[in-house]
N, C-alpha and C positions, 0 to 999 in steps of 0.2 A: 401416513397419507403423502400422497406426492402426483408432481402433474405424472399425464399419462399420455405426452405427445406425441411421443414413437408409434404406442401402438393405433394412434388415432389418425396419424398419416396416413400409417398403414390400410385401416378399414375405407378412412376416403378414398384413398388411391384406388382400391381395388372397385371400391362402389362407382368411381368414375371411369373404370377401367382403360386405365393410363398404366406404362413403365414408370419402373424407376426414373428410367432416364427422360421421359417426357416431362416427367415433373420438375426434373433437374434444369432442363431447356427453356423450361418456363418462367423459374424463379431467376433462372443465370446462372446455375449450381453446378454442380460434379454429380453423379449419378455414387459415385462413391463417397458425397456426404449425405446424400437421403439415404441410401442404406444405415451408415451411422447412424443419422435420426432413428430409426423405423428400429433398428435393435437396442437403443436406449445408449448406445458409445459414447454421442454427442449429441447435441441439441441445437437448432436452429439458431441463426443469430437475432438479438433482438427485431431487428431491422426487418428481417426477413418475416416476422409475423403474421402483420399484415397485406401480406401479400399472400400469402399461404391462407388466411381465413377468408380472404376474398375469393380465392378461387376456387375454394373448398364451398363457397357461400357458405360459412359457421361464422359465430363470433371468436374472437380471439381466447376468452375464458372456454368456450367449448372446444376450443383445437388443443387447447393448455390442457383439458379435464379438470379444469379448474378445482382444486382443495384449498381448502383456507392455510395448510402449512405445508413447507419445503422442504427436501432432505438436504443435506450440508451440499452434496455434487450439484446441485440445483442453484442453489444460493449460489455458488464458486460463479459458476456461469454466467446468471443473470449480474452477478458484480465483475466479470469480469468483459461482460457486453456491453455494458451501461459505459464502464469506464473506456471501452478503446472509443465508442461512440463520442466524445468528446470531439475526437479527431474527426469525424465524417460528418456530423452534423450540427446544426445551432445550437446557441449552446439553450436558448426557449423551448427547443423541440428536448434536445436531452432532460432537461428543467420537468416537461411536462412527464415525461417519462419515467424519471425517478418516482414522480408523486402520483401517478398512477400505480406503479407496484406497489408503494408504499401504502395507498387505500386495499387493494386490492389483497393484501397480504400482512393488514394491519397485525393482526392476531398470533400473526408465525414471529414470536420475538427474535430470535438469532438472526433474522431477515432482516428487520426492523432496525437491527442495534448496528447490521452492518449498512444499511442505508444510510442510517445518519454517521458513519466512520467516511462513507462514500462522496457526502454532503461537505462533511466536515473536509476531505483531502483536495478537495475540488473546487475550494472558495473563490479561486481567482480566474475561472473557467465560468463560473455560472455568470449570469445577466444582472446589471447595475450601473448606476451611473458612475459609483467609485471605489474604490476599495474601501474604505470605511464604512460605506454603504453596504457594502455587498457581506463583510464582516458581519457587522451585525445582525445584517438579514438573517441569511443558511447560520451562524453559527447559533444562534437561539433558533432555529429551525430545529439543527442538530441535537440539541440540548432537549429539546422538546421531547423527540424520538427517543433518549435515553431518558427520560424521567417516564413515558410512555414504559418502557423495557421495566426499568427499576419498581415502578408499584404495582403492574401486571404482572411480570413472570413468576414464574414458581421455583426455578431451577437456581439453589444459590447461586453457581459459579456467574451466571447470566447477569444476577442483578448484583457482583460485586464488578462485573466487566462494566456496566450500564453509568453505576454510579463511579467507577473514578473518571470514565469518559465523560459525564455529567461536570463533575469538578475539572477537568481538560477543558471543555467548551466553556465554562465561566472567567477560566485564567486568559481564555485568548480572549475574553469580551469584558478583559481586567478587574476583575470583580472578585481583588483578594482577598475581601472579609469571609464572601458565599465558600470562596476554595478552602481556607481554612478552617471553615466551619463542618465542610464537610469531609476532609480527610483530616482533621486536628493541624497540631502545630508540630508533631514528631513523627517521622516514617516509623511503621509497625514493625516488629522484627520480622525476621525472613524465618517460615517451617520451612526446611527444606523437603516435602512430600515427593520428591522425585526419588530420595534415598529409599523412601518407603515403599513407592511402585516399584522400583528396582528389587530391590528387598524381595519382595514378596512372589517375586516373577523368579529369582534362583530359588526359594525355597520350593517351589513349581518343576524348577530344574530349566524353566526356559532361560537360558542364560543368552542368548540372542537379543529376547527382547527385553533383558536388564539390561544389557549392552546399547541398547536402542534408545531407552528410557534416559539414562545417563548423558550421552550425548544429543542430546534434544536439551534437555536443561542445561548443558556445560555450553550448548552455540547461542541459548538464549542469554547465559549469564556473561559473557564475552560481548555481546551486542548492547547489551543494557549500558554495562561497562563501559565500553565505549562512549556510548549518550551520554551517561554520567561524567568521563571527561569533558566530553565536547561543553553539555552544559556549566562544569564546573571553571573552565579557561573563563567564559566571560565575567562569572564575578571575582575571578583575582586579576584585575586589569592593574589595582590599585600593589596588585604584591609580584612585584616580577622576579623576584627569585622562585617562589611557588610554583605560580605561574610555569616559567621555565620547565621547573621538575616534573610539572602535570602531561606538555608537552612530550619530554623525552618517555616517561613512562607511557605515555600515550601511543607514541610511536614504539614503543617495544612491543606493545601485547599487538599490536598490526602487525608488525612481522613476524611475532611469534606465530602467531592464529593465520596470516597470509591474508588479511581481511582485505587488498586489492583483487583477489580472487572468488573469494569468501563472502564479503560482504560490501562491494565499493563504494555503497552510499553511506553506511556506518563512518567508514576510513573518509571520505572527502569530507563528509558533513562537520569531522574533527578536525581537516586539514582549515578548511573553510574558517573554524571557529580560530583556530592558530593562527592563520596568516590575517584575520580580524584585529584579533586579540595585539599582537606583534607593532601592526600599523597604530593602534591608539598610541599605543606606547614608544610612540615614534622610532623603533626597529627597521626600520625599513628591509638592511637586508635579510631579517630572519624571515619578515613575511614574503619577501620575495620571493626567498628558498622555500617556504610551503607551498607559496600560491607554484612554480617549479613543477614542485612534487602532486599538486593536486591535479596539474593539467599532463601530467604522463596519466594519472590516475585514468583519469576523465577518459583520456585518446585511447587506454587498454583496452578501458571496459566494452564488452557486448552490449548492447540498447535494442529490444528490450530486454531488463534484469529480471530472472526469475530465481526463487531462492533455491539453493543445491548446497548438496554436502560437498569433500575432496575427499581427498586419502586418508585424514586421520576420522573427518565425521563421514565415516561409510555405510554407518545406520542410522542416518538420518530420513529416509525419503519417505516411509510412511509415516512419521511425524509431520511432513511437511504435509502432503497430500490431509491429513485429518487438522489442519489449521482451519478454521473460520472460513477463509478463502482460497486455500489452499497453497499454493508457493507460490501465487503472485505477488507481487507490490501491489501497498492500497492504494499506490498512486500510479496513475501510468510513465514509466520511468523514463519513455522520451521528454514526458514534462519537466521531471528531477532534471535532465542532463540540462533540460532548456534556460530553467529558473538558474540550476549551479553556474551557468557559463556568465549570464544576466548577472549574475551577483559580484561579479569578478572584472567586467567588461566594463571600460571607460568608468569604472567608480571612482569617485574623487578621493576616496583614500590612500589612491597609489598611483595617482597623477599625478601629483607635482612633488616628488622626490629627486632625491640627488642623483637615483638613479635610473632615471628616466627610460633609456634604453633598454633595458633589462625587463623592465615591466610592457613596455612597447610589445616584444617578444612574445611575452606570454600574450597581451590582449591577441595579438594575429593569429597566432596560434586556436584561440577560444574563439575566435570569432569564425576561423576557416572552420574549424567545427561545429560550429552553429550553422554554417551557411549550408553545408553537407549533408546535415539533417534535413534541412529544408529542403533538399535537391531529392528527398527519400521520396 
């Protein structure tokens, strides 16, 4: 089951005998995105709903064709609506919005579980008096919505996603005893099943899509990897030889992989953690040198980031496309660039060193790019 908007423009349209392009004039649109709509390419934007069932005089669930469950390109969209809508409107009206789909499409779990991933990446966006508050609030929202997922669904893979996300939103609402109880106290070993999909696709003879299969797990084990340094630098603050070793191996598998190109929030988010890590340990100029290398990072990268293979991962894109949400970020990555510059800019970590001027540099630098975004 799936909405049926396209074809339901379409019969409006014709029943009010209107063009394309009148209805385009109407809403403010391109006569070349109603056509989209009307053949199912693309979908309206959230925004644009209500204005379209107004004029239609239907309600909104009747312009939708309303079904209780979504197909994955449906999902993509409405999550990837919801999310730029941060940027156009309040963040009460986005608020009301989320939790309107979220009744409305109670029952479609993959919807559900990515609503509260959506809740959960957006905590400092939604409405509260504080961040503490607001923590609280959405991340036991979110939690909600994956215990929702985990005792309703049917589909293993669903309710093993539901519940480590479950255990996710209890760590961020510090509740070590609940996380450990619910993923134990030792990581489970790794099946590797992508050997097997692969496997089983040459003996098929499609060796294309073993090929495909392979590299879809070799960019997700590369990315993991990566987070697993980043997280691993902060608990050896106390061992800086380690320490050290984690960084340079850190930075080898980024140039190996080219993850400035690849993946540049993986790569900053470890530079981040290094030039952290470096200032506790009163390093000053080794953080320097990352904090350096994070803001060439920063200045490279495109905004907004969407995920893509290169040259060596060249069968990647229908793995991306069949993701959850498909190759966006679950977070809108003007925000990452925003929060990363924020995390760096006039912190008193790197204010009062010996080498004052050096770190001067960088903040002008972080800050003219902050300002440029703003000027978007």
């Amino acid at each position: 089951m799936r909405m049926n908007i396209g074809s339901i423009i379409t019969e409006k349209r014709k029943e009010k005998k209107i063009t394309q392009q009148e209805l385009a004039d109407f809403i403010g649109g391109s006569k070349a995105s109603v056509s989209k709509w009307e053949i199912g390419r693309t979908y309206p934007d959230i925004t644009s709903l209500p204005l379209l069932a107004a004029y239609f005089n239907v309600s909104i669930d009747s312009l939708l064709g309303y079904e209780s469950q979504l197909n994955q390109k449906e999902i993509q969209h409405i999550y990837a609506s919801l999310k730029d809508s941060f940027e156009t409107k309040p963040a009460e009206e986005v608020l009301v919005s989320i939790r309107s789909f979220i009744r409305r499409y109670y029952s479609c779990y993959p919807f559900i579980l990515q609503m509260g991933l959506l809740i959960m990446n957006h905590v400092d966006r939604l409405p509260g008096k504080s961040e503490e508050e607001r923590m609280q609030r959405y991340m036991n929202e979110a939690k909600d919505l994956f215990i929702h997922v985990r005792t309703q669904a049917k589909d293993p893979d669903l309710i093993t996603k539901a519940f480590k996300l479950e255990a996710y939103s209890l760590f961020t609402l510090k509740e070590a005893d609940q996380v450990l109880e619910i993923l134990g106290e030792y990581p489970p070993g790794i099946f590797p099943v992508e050997s097997l999909i692969s496997g089983a696709f040459q003996m098929k003879g499609e060796t294309d899509r073993a090929i495909s299969t392979l590299q879809s797990a070799l960019f997700q084990y590369i990315i993991v990897v990566m987070s697993a340094f980043t997280n691993y630098l902060q608990v050896l603050i106390h061992a800086p030889e380690k320490f050290k070793e984690t960084v340079q191996r850190g930075q080898a598998l980024a140039e190996t992989f080219d993850l400035t190109s690849l993946h540049p929030v993986a790569l900053m988010n470890f530079q981040l953690s290094a030039a952290f890590g470096h200032a506790q340990m009163k390093e000053e100029h080794e953080a320097l040198s990352m904090l350096e290398e994070f803001t060439e990072v920063i200045k490279e990268t495109s905004f907004p980031i969407v995920l893509h293979g290169d040259d060596y991962f060249d069968q990647v894109d229908d793995w991306f496309n069949n993701l959850d949400i498909g190759n966006q970020m679950p977070r809108d990555s003007r925000l990452v660039k925003e929060n990363f510059i924020n995390a760096v800019v006039d912190n008193p970590l790197f204010l009062n060193g010996q080498e004052q001027e050096r770190f001067e540099q960088i903040n002008r630098k972080l800050k003219n790019l902050l300002e440029c975004e703003g000027e978007k």
